[in-house]
C-alpha positions in Angstrom: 35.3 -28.0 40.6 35.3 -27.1 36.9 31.5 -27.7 35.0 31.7 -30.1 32.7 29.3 -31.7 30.2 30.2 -34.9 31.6 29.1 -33.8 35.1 26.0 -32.1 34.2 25.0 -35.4 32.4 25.0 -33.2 28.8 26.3 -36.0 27.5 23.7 -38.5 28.1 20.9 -35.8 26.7 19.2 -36.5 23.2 19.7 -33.9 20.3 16.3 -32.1 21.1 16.8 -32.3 24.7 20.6 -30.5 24.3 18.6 -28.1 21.7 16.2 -26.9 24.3 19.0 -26.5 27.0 21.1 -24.0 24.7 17.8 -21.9 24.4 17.1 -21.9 27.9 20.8 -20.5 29.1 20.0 -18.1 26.0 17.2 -17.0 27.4 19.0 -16.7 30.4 21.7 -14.8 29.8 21.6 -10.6 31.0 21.2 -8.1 28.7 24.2 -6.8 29.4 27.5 -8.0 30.6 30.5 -6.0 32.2 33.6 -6.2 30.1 35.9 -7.6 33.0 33.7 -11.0 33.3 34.5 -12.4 29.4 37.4 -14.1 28.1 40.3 -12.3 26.4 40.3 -14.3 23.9 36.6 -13.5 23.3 37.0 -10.0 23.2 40.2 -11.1 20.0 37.8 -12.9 18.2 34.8 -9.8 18.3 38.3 -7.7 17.3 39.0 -10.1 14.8 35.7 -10.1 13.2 35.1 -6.7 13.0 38.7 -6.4 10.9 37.3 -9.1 8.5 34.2 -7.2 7.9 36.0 -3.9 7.6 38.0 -5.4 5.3 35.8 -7.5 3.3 32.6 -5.0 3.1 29.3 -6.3 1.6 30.5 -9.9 2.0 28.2 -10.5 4.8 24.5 -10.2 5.1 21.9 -7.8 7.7 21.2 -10.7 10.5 17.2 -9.1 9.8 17.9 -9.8 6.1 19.3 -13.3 7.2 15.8 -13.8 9.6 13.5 -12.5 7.1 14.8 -15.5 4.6 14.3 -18.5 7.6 
């Protein structure tokens, strides 16, 4: 049977409550992942990106220069 926010009862969660769900799976998630267990179209998108910043150099910003403004 295919997870689904209905079923888990996402839905019915506040704002904050959904909040602190995402960062307990992200805390959750393995440091590493083999290849063969994401999506395709994941693996475009990372492709994807990586064209647009080879193409479009110094458009984006260090994620530690992005942190170190929050």
């Amino acid at each position: 049977m295919p997870v689904s926010i209905h079923l888990l009862g996402i839905d019915r969660l506040t704002v904050q409550e959904r909040s602190d769900l995402i960062g307990k799976i992200w805390d959750r998630l393995p440091d590493s992942v083999d290849r063969a267990e994401l999506p395709e179209w994941h693996m475009a998108e990372i492709a994807r990106r990586c064209a647009d910043a080879v193409a479009r150099p110094g458009l984006g910003k260090p994620w530690r220069e992005v942190l170190g403004s929050l």
